[in-house]
N, C-alpha and C positions, 0 to 999 in steps of 0.2 A: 158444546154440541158439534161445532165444525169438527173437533179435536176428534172426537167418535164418530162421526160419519167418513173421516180421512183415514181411519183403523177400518172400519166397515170396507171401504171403497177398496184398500188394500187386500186386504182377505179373500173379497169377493176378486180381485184381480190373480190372486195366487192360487185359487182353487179356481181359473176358469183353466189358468196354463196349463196347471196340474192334469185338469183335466182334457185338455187339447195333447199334449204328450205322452199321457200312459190311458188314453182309451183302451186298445188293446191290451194290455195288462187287467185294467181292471173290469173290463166286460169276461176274458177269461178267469179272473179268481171270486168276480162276486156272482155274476149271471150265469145262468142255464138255456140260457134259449138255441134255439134250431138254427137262426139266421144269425151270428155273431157280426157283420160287418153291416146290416143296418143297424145294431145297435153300439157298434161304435162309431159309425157317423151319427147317429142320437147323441152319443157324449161328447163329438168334437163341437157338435152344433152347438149344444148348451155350453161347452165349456167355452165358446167366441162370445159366448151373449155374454159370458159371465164375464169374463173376461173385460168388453167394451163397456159392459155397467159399471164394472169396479174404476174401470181407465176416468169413466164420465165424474166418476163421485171425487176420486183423485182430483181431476183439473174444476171441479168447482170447488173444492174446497184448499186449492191451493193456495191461496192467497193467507191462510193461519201461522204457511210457513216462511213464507218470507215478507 
């Protein structure tokens, strides 16, 4: 279980960066809307959260690996 929640925490940590560094990129290739720069601070927002949740699941499940 730790073993999968420390793949989880990872994941969710590389698709927060992912999405913290190519907002713009992908607000132009998936979305249509009028205001594109509230919705790429929409995606950098989420992608910090995502990012800090993945970090959190990381350091508590650190301990399986050393």
């Amino acid at each position: 279980m730790q073993i999968f929640m420390l793949f989880i925490g990872t994941i969710t940590l590389v698709i927060g960066v992912k999405l913290i560094y190519d907002a713009r990129l992908l607000v132009e290739q998936y979305f249509s809307v009028s205001n594109k720069n509230s919705a790429v601070v929409f995606l950098k927002v989420l992608g910090t959260f995502c990012a800090i949740l993945g970090a959190f699941l990381i350091s508590k499940n650190w301990n399986i690996i050393l």
